[in-house]
N, C-alpha and C positions, 0 to 999 in steps of 0.2 A: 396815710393809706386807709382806705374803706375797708372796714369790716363786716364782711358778708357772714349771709346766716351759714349756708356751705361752705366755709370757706377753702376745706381743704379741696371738692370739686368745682367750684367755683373758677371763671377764667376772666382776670382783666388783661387787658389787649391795648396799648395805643403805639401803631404806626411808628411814631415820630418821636417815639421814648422820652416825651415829656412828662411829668410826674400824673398819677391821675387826677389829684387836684387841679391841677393846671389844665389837663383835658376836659376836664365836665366845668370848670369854667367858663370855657369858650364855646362850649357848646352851643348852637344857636338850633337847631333841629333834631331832636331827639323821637327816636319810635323804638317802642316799648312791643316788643314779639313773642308769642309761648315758643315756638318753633326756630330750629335755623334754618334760612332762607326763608323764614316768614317777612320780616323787617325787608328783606331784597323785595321782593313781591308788593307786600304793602305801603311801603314808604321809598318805592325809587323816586318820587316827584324831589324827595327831601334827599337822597342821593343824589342827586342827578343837577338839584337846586347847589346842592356844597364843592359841587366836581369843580377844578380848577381853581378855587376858592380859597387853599391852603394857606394858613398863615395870612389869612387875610382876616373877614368878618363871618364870613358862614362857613360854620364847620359842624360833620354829621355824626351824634353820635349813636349808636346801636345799644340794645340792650334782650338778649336773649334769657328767657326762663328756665328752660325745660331741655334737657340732657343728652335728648334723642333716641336713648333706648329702646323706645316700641316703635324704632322707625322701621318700616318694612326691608325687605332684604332677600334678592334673587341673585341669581347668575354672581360674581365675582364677590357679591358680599353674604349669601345665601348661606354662609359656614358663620360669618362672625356670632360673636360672643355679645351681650351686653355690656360688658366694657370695655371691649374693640370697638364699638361702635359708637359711644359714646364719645373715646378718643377721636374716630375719624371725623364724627359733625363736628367737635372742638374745635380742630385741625381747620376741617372747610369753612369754617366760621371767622375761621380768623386770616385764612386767605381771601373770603370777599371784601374782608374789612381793607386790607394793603390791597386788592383791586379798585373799589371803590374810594379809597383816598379815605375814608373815615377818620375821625378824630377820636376817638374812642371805639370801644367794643367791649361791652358787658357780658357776659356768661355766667348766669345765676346758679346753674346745676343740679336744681330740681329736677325729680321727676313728675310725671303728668297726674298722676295719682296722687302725690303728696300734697297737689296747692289745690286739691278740689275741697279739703276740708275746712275745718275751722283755725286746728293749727297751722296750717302752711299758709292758708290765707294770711293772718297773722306776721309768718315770718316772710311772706312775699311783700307785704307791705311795706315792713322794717326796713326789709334793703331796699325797696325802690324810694322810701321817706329819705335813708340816708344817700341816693344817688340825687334825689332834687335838692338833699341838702347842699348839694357842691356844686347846683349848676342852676341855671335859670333860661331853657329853652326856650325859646320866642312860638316854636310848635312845635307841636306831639303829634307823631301816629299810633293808633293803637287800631286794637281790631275792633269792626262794626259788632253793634250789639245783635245784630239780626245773621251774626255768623252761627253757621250749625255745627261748629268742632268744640266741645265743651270746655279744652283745656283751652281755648282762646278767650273763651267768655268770662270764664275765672281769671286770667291775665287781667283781661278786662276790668273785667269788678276790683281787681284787687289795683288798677292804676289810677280808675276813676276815682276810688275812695282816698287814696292819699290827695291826689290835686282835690279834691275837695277840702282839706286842710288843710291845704299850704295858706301862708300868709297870701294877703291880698298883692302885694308885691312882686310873690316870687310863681304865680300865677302864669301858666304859656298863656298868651295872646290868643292863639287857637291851637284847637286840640280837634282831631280828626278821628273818625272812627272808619278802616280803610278795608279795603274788599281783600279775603283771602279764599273763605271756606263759603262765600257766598256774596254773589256781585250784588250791585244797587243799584241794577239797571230797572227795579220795579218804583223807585222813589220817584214823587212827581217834581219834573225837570227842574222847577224853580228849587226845591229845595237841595239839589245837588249840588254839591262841591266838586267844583268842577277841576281836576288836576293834569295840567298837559304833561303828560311825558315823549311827546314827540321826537325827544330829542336825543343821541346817541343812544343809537338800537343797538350797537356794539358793545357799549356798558353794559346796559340793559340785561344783553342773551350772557353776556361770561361772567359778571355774578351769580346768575340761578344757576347757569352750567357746572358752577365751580362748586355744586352739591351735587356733587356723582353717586355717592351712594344712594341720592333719595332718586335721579334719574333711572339710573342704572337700576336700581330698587325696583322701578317698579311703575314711577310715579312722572309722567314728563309735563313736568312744571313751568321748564321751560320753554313748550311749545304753550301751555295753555295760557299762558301769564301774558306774554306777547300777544295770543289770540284774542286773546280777552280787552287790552286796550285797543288794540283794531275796530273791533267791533265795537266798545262804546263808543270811540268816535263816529266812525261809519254808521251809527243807527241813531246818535243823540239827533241829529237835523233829518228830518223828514225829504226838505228842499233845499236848492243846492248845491255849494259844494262845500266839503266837509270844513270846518273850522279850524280841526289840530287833527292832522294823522294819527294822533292814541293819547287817549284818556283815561285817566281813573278816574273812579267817581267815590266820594268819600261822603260820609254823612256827617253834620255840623254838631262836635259836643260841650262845645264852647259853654254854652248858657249854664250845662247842667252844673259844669265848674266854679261858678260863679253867682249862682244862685242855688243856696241851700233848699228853698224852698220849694223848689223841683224834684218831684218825685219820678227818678230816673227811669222807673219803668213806665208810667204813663206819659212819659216826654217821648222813648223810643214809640208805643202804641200809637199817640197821634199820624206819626209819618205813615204808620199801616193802616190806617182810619182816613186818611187821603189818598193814602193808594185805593181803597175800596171806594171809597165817592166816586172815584175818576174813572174807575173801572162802568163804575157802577151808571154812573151819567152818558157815557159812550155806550151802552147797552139799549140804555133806555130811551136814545133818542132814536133810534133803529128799531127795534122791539115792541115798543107800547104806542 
């Protein structure tokens, strides 16, 4: 058994009650989320890629941070407490996981304030160092570094820096940084990662649905998540007809993993430094 930093708020989860070593071994797609129903949102390509898959080669597993607490809260959930509510994202979290078919389901237990410092950074590391200690994901989702919700950037930071010390070995393949708190429809085309989710829009809408508190809250997720791959499809080809009915678009963090000598924040600046050229050269051929 894995021993988490929280470990008495802490929630392991798998489906198919095979030991959790046994589950993060087989993991072949794993995304790392501050939020629940972040990971639904940002990595359904890696859902949606493991669906049907069961006991086969690709199995999905999840890993949630952050406790839910400061989740908003109207109508039906407008009374609860901070740790009613904490229980109900639990609860929701671990029914998209038996929706989705996942192979695992993490629950860190943090709260969002805790992992912005130095200590929580620290012990957000610890347990996600000991979650890659038992698994070897072929991919990772995480959130894009050009997301604007701070407890995502800190997930962030705190997942990049572990895969930057894993052994060469136990390295994903590819590591994505995936649209939640802010899409990547500004990145110049070539550099997008291009991820179909075309496919079962019915998954898709009753994982996000199955967070009724952050709905119901306040928050329709569900409609913008959906609207959102629409639209990247519908607007990546100018001419046409569209390629994939819905798209995520993820940014490539592959390299930073793998080459120490990458200084992670002038690697994200470049991508903003061709989005200004491209800007900037479409202006100028008009204008000057």
């Amino acid at each position: 058994m894995i021993e988490l930093h929280n470990h008495t708020s802490s929630d392991i989860f798998i489906p198919d009650d095979v030991i959790i070593e046994d589950a993060l071994a087989r993991t072949s797609h794993l995304a790392i989320g501050a939020h629940s129903d972040d990971i639904e949102i940002m990595a359904y390509h890696g859902i949606v890629d493991c669906y049907g898959y069961r006991k086969k080669d690709k199995w999905f597993g999840g890993v949630t941070v952050t406790d839910g607490r400061g989740s908003s809260r109207v109508g039906p959930y407008s009374e609860c407490s901070d740790d009613e509510m904490i229980e109900i994202r639990k609860v929701e979290q671990r029914q998209a996981a038996m929706v989705g078919k996942y192979g695992a389901m993490i629950q860190l237990g943090y709260n969002s304030s805790e992992i912005m410092g130095n200590t929580g950074q620290e012990n957000l590391k610890g347990d996600l160092s000991k979650i890659f200690d038992q698994s070897c994901p072929n991919i990772v989702y995480t959130h894009n570094p050009a997301d604007k919700h701070d407890t995502h950037i800190a997930v962030l930071s705190a997942a990049i820096q572990v895969m930057r010390e894993l052994p060469e070995e136990k390295k994903p393949k590819q590591v994505l940084g995936c649209e939640v708190w802010r899409d990547l429809d500004w990145m110049p085309d070539e550099d997008k990662v291009l991820l179909d989710v075309s496919y079962r829009e019915n998954l898709a809408n009753a994982l996000v649905s199955i967070f009724d508190s952050q709905i119901t809250g306040g928050k329709r997720y569900d409609r913008a998540a959906v609207g959102r791959r629409y639209a990247n499809a519908t607007f990546f080809h100018a001419e046409g007809n569209d390629k994939a009915e819905q798209l995520t678009f993820a940014m490539d963090l592959t390299p930073v993993i793998y080459d120490q000598s990458i200084n992670f924040c002038d690697y994200v600046m470049d991508y903003l430094d061709k989005f200004k050229i491209e800007v900037k050269a479409n202006i100028d051929h008009f204008f000057n």
